[in-house]
FIDRENFI-409174 format. One record per residue (C-alpha): residue number from 1; residue in one letter; z, y, x. Coordinates in steps of 0.02 Angstrom, whole numbers. Each point is the difference from the previous one (the first is absolute). Example, Ala and Ser with C-alpha at 12.3 -4.5 7.8 and 13.67 -1.06 7.14 Angstrom:
NODE lomi dovo     pz     py     px
NODE    1    a    390   -225    615
NODE    2    s    -33    172     69
***
This chain:
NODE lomi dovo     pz     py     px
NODE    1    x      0      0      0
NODE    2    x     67    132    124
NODE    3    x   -184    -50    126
NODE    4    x    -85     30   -151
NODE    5    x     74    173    -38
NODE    6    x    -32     57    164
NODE    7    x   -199     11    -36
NODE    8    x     52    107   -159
NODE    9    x     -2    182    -17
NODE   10    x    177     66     65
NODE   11    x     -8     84   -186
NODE   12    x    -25   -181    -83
NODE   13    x    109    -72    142
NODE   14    x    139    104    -43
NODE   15    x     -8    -34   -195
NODE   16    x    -29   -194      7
NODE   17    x    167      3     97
NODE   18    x    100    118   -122
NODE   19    x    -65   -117   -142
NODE   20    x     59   -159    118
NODE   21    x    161     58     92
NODE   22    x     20   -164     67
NODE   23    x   -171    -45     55
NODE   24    x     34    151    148
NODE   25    x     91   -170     95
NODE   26    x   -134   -100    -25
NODE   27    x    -22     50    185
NODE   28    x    103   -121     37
NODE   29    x    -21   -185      8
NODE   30    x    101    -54   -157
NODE   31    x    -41    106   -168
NODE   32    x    127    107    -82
NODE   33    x    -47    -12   -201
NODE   34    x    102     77   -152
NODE   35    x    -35     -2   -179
NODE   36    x   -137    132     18
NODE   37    x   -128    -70    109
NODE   38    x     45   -181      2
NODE   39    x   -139    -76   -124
NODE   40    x   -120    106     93
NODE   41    x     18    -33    174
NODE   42    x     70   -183    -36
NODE   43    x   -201    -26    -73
NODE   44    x    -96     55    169
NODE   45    x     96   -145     82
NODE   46    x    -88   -213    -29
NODE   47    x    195    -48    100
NODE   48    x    147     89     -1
NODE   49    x    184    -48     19
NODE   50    x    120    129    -86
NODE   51    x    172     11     24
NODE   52    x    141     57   -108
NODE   53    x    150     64     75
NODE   54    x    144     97    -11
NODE   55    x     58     95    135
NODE   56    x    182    -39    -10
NODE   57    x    -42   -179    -11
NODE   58    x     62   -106    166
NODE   59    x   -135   -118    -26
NODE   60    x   -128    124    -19
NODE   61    x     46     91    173
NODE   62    x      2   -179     96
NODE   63    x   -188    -24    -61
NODE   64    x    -65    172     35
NODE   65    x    -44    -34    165
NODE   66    x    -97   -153    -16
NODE   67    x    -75     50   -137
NODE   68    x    -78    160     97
NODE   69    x    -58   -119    163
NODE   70    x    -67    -97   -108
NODE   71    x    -91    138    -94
NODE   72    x    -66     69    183
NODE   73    x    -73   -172     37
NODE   74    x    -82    -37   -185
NODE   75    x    -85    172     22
NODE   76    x   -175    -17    -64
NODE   77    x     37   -160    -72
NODE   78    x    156      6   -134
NODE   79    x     67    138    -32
NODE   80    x    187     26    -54
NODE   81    x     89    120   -102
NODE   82    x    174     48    -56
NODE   83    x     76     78   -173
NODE   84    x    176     93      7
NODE   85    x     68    -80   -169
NODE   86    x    145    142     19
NODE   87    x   -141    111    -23
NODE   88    x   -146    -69    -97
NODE   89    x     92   -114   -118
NODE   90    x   -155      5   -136
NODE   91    x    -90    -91    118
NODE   92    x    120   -113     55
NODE   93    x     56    -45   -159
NODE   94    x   -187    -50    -52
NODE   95    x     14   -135    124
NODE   96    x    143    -78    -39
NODE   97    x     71     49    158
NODE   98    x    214    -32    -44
NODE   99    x     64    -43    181
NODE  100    x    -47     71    166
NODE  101    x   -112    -15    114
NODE  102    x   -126    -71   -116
NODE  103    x   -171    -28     86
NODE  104    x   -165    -31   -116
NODE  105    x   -178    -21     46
NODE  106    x   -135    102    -93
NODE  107    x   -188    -47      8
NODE  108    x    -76    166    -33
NODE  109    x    151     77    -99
NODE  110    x     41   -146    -98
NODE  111    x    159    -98     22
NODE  112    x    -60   -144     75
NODE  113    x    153   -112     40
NODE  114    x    175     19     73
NODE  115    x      5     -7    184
NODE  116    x    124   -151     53
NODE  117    x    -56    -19    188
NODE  118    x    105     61    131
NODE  119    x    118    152     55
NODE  120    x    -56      9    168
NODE  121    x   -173    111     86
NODE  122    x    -89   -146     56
NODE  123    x     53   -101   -173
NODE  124    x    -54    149   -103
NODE  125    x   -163      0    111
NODE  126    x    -58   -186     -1
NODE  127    x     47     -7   -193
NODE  128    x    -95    135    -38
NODE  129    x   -134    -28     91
NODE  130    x    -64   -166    -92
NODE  131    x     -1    137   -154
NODE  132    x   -162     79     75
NODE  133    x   -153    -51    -59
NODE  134    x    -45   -136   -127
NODE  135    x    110   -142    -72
NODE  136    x   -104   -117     85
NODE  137    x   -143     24    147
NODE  138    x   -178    -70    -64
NODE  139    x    -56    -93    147
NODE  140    x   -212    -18     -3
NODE  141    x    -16    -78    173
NODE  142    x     94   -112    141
NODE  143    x     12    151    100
NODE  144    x     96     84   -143
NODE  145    x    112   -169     -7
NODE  146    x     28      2    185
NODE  147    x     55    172     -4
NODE  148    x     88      2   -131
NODE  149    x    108   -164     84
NODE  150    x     19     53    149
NODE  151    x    130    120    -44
NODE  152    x    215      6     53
NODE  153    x     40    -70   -179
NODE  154    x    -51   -159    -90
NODE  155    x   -160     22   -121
NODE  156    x    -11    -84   -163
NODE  157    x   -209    -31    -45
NODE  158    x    -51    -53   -157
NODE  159    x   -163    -84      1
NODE  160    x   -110    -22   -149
NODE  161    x   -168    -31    -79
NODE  162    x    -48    170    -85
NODE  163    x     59    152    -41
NODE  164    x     49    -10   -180
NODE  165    x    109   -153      7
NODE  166    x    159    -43    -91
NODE  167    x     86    -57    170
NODE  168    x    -57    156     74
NODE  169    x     76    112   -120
NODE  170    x    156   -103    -15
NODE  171    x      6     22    211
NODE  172    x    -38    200    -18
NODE  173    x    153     23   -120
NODE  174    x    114   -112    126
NODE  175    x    -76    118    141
NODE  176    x     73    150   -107
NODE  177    x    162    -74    -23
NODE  178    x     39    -63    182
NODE  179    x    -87    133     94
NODE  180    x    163     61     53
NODE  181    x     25   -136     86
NODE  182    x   -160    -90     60
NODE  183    x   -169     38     58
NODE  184    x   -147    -54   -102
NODE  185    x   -170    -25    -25
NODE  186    x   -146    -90    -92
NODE  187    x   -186    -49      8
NODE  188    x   -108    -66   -112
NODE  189    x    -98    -95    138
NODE  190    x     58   -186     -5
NODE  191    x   -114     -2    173
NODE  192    x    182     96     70
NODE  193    x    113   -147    -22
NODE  194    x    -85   -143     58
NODE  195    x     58      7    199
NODE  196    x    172      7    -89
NODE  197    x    -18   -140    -96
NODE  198    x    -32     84   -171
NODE  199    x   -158    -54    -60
NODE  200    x     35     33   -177
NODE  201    x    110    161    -81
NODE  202    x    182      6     76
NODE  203    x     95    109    111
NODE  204    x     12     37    177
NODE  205    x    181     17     61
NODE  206    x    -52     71    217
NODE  207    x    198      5     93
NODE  208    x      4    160    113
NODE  209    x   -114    -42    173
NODE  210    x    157     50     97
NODE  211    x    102   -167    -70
NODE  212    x   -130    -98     42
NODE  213    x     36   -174     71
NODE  214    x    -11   -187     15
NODE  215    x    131    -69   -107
NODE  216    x    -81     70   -180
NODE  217    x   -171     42    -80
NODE  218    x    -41    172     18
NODE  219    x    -86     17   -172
NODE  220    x     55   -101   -151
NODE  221    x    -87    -15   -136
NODE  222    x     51     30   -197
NODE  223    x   -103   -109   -155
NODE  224    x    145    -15   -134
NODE  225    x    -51     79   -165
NODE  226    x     -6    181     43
NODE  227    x    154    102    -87
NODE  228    x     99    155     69
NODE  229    x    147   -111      7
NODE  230    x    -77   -151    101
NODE  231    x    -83    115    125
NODE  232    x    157     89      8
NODE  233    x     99   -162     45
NODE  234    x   -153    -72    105
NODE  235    x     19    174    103
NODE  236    x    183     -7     24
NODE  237    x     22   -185     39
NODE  238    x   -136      4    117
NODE  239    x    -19    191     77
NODE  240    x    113    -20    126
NODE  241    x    -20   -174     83
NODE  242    x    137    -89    123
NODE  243    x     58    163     92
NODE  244    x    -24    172    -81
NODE  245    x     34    162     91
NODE  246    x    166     68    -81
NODE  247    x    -14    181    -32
NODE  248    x    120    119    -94
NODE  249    x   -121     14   -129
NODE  250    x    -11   -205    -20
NODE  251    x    178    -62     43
NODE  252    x     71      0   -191
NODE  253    x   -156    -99    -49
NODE  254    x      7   -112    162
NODE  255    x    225     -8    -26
NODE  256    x    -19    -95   -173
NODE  257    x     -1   -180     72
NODE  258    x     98    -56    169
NODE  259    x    -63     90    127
NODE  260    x     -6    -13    215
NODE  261    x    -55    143     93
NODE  262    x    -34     48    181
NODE  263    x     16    181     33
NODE  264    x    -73     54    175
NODE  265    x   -122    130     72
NODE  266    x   -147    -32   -122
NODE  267    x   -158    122    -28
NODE  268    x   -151    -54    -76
NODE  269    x    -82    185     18
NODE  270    x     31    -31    195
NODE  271    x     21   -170     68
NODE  272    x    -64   -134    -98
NODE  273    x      4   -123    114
NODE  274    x    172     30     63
NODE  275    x     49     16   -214
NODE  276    x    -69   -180     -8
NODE  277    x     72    -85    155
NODE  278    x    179    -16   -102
NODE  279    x    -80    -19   -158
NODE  280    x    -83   -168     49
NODE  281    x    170    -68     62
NODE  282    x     64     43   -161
NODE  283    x   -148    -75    -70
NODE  284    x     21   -148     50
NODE  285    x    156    -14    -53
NODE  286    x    -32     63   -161
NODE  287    x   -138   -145    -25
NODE  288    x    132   -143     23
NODE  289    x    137     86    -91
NODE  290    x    -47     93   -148
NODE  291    x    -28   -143    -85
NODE  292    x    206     13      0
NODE  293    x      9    145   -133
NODE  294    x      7    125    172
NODE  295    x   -134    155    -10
NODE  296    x    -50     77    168
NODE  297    x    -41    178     42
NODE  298    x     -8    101    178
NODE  299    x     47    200     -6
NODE  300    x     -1    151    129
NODE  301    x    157      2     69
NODE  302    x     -3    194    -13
NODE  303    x    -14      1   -178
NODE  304    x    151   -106    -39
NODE  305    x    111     69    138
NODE  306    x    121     46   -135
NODE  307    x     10   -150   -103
NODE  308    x     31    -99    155
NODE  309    x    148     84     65
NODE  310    x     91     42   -184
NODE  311    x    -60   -164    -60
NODE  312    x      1   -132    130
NODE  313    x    113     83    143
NODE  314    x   -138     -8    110
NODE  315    x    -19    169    140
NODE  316    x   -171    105     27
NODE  317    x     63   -100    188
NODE  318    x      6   -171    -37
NODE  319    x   -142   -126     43
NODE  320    x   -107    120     97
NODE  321    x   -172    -11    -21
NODE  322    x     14   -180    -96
NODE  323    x     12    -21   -184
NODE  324    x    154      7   -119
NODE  325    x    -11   -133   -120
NODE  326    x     99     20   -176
NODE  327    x     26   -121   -149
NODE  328    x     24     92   -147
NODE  329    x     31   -102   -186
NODE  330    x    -33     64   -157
NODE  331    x    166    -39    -37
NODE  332    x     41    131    136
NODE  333    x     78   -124    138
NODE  334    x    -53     58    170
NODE  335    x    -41    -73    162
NODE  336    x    -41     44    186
NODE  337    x    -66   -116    145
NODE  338    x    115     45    129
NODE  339    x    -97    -94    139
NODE  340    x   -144     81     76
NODE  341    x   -164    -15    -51
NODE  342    x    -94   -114    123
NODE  343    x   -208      8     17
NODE  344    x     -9   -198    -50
NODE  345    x     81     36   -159
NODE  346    x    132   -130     25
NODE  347    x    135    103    -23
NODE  348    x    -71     60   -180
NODE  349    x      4   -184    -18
NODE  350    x    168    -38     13
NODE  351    x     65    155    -94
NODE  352    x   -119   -100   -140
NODE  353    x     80   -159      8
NODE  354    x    171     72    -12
NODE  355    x    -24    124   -153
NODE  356    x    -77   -133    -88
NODE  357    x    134   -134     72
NODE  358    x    145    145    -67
NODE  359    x     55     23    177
NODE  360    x    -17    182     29
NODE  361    x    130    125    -67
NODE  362    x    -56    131   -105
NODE  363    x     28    177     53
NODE  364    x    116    131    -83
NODE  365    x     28    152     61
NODE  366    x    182     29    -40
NODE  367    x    155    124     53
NODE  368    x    129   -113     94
NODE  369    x    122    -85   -133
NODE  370    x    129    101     -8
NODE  371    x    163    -58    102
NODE  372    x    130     76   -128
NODE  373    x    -36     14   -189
NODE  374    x    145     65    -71
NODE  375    x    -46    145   -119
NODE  376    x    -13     -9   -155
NODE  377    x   -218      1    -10
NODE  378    x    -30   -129    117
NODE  379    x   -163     30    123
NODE  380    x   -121   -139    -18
NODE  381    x   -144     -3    129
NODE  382    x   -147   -117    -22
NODE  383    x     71   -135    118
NODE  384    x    156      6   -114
NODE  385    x    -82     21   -167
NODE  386    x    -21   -181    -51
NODE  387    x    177    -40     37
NODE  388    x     96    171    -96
NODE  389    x   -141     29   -143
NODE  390    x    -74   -167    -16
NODE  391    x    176    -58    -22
NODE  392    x     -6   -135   -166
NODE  393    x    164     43    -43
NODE  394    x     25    185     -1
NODE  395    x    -82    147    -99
NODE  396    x    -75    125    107
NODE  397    x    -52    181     -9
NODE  398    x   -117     62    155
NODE  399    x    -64    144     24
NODE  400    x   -136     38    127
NODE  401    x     -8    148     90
NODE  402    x    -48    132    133
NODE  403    x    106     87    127
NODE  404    x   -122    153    -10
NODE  405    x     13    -26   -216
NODE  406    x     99    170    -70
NODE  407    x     -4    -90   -158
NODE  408    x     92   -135     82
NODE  409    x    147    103     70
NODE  410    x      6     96   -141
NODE  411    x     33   -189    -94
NODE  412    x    117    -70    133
NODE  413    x    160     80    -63
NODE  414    x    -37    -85   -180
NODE  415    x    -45   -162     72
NODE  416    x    157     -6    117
NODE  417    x    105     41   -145
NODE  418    x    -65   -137   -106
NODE  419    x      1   -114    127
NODE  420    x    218     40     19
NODE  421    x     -4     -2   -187
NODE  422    x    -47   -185      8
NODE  423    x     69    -33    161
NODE  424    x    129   -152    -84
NODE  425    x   -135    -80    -70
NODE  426    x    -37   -140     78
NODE  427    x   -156    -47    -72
NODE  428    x   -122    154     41
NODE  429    x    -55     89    138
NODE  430    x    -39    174     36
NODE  431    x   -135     -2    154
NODE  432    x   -124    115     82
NODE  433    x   -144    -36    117
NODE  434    x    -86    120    127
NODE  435    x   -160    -43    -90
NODE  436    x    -98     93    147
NODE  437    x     60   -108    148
NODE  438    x      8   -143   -109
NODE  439    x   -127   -116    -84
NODE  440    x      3     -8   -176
NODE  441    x     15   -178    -85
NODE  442    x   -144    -21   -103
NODE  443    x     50     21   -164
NODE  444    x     52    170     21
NODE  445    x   -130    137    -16
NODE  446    x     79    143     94
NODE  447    x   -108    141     12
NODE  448    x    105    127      1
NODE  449    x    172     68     29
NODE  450    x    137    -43    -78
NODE  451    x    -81   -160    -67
NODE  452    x    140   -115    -73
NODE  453    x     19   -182    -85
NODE  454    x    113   -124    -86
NODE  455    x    -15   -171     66
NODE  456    x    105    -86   -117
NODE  457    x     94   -188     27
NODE  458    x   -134   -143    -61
NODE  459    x   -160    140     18
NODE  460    x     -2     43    181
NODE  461    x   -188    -25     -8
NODE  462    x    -16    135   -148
NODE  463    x     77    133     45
NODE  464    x     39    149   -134
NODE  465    x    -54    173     39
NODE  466    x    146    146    -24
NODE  467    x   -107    136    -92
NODE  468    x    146     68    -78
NODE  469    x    114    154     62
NODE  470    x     96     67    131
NODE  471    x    162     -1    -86
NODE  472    x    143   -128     54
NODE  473    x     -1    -16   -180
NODE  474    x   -179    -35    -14
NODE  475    x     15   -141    127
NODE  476    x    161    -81    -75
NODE  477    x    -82     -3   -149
NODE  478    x   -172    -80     53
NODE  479    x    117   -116    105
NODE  480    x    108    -30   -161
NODE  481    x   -176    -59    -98
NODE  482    x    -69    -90    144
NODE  483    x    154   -101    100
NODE  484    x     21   -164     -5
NODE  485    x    196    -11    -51
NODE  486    x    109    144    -54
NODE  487    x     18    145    123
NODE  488    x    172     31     81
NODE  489    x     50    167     23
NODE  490    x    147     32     89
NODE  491    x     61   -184     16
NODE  492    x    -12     -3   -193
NODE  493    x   -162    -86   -102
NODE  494    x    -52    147   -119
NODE  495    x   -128     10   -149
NODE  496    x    -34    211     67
***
């Protein structure tokens, strides 16, 4: 808009802008709209990704900054926008918008579909980039089809007999759906798909030329009866073979079944070999083992340097230049191979053989158990938890919480007090955990500060959720409704 101004008059210049305040920082990479110039400059855009803020809102100020790299690198391509809601609520209210940030695409000022990719600049710029262009690239020759596969990402080509098809239509409105997440295209040559093994309509599942190796096909090939859901499911049982490359924007989709990783100094941009040379021990493993219920992946290092240390206990220092390898459950349990990683693999091997064999000890990070536990709320850590919460014959209240949380000091007075209040009683206990330096047991969902439950005698594996008050009295009575025997308040059983 603002290039576009500049060939104007510096009359018609200056009146365009006074009828558009906000289009003056269109200058910028990401778009300022309101509810005057919205529809219009929304409509001179194919892509855009808008985002609705508020400026007081936490959230909000963590994404701003990814959101403008990534705006600076999808210049020319995708543009992005953002809408003060505190400001231009007629527009925010028309879509929908209740909770911020909320980030929508528009195809040429429509609302398109909500954006669920991810938070981070390179996230926001690979997700947004499969939005360019068409649902699905029509691919006339094998030059197109080699181009189009040789490419970082896997390719999904459907290959059929004409143009006006059934299938084909039925693979065009997958391709809509699922474009967020895969690549795809389609001919209506059948001539395409015969050095893949397609000689009659089907589709063309090509893994990324970087994860190329000996232990699995490179292409497979897809001939069910062709639905959105079975080429969904074909895609995701089949997209990422033996060993994927974890990435922040894959793990939660990779994390849903049992899952071994080796973290070290990977870069498919950079060094393929040298990316590969761990893979294929890994590989190899993966081909004798996965069999097991075990999923492999490999990861940069760099990426997960975080997760590693808060999650596993392992330092940015430990193992050098080899790989970190990590076992992580969908239950949640956690394991490390302690012993380096050799270059024959073996010792991969034999940390194998004893997860499977229940030799290894899972890993939780934990506070030392405390030596003395004498106040009244007693301190549980997680290497203490099963033996003080999980206990079958007492009630227990615990509450999970920060040492940074003002919400939590402002509680701790309350909590101390009802925890003296019901100090005779010998069947409850009043406990906290330093959910932070902790792991959580899974069963609690602790996402914020103070989070607490009741894990009552004969339920330990359903715990209650406290959503009441902050009141002693609002905790002696949810204790009253939800205790297994009578409470005893001052070495005396009381109805309260």
């Amino acid at each position: 808009m603002a290039a576009a101004i500049r060939l104007l008059p510096a009359a018609v210049t200056l009146a365009l802008l006074s009828c558009f305040p906000s289009a003056v920082s269109s200058r910028r990479d990401v778009l300022e709209l309101g509810d005057a110039d919205f529809d219009y400059l929304s409509t001179g855009h194919e892509t855009m990704l808008v985002k609705f803020y508020a400026p007081w809102c936490g959230h909000c100020k963590k994404l701003a900054p990814e959101f403008d790299k990534a705006a600076t690198r999808l210049k020319g391509s995708v543009q992005l926008a953002k809408v003060d809601c505190t400001a231009h609520s007629e527009t925010c209210g028309r879509f929908g918008v209740s909770g911020y940030p909320t980030l929508k695409i528009f195809r040429n000022g429509r609302d398109s579909a909500p954006y669920d990719g991810p938070r981070s600049a390179d996230g926001i710029y690979h997700y947004m980039k499969k939005q360019t262009g068409p649902d699905s690239v029509h691919l006339k020759t094998e030059e197109d089809l080699q181009t189009f596969i040789t490419h970082y990402d896997a390719s999904v080509v459907g290959v059929f007999s004409g143009a006006d098809g059934s299938h084909l239509s039925e693979f065009l409105r997958a391709a809509a759906l699922l474009r967020e997440q895969f690549r795809f295209a389609h001919t209506a040559d059948l001539k395409l798909g015969e050095k893949h093994g397609v000689k009659s309509e089907g589709v063309l599942l090509f893994r990324p030329p970087r994860l190329s190796n000996k232990f699995e096909e490179n292409v497979v090939v897809f001939q069910d009866f062709l639905t959105i859901g079975s080429l969904r499911r074909f895609i995701r049982d089949n997209i990422y073979g033996l060993c994927p490359h974890m990435t922040v924007e894959n793990r939660d989709s990779l994390r849903v079944r049992d899952l071994l990783t080796a973290y070290y100094d990977l870069d498919f941009h950079r060094n393929i070999r040298g990316s590969n040379y761990w893979r294929n021990r890994v590989m190899k493993m993966a081909s004798t083992f996965s069999r097991r219920g075990l999923t492999f992946s490999v990861a940069n290092k760099k990426d997960f340097l975080f997760e590693l240390e808060d999650d596993f206990g392992l330092g940015t220092s430990d193992g050098g230049d080899l790989p970190f390898v990590t076992i992580r459950t969908k239950l949640g349990h956690k394991y490390t191979m302690r012993e380096e990683f050799t270059r024959d693999g073996q010792s991969l091997e034999r940390f194998l053989d004893d997860y499977f064999a229940g030799r290894l000890k899972r890993y939780i990070k934990s506070e030392p158990v405390p030596e003395r536990n004498t106040a009244a709320v007693k301190v549980v850590v997680a290497e203490s938890f099963d033996d003080v919460v999980n206990d079958r014959e007492k009630d227990v209240l615990i509450q999970f919480y920060s040492r940074s949380c003002s919400h939590c000091k402002k509680l701790e007075p309350v909590y101390r007090e009802l925890a003296e209040t019901l100090s005779s009683d010998p069947n409850i206990v009043i406990a906290k955990m330093n959910a932070a330096d902790n792991d959580v047991p899974l069963g609690y969902d602790v996402q914020g500060y103070p989070t607490i439950y009741f894990a009552p005698v004969g339920k330990k594996d359903e715990p209650i959720r406290y959503e009441g008050g902050r009141e002693l009295r609002d905790f002696l009575k949810f204790l009253k409704s939800e205790a297994s025997h009578r409470l005893v308040v001052g070495g005396l059983k009381t109805e309260l």
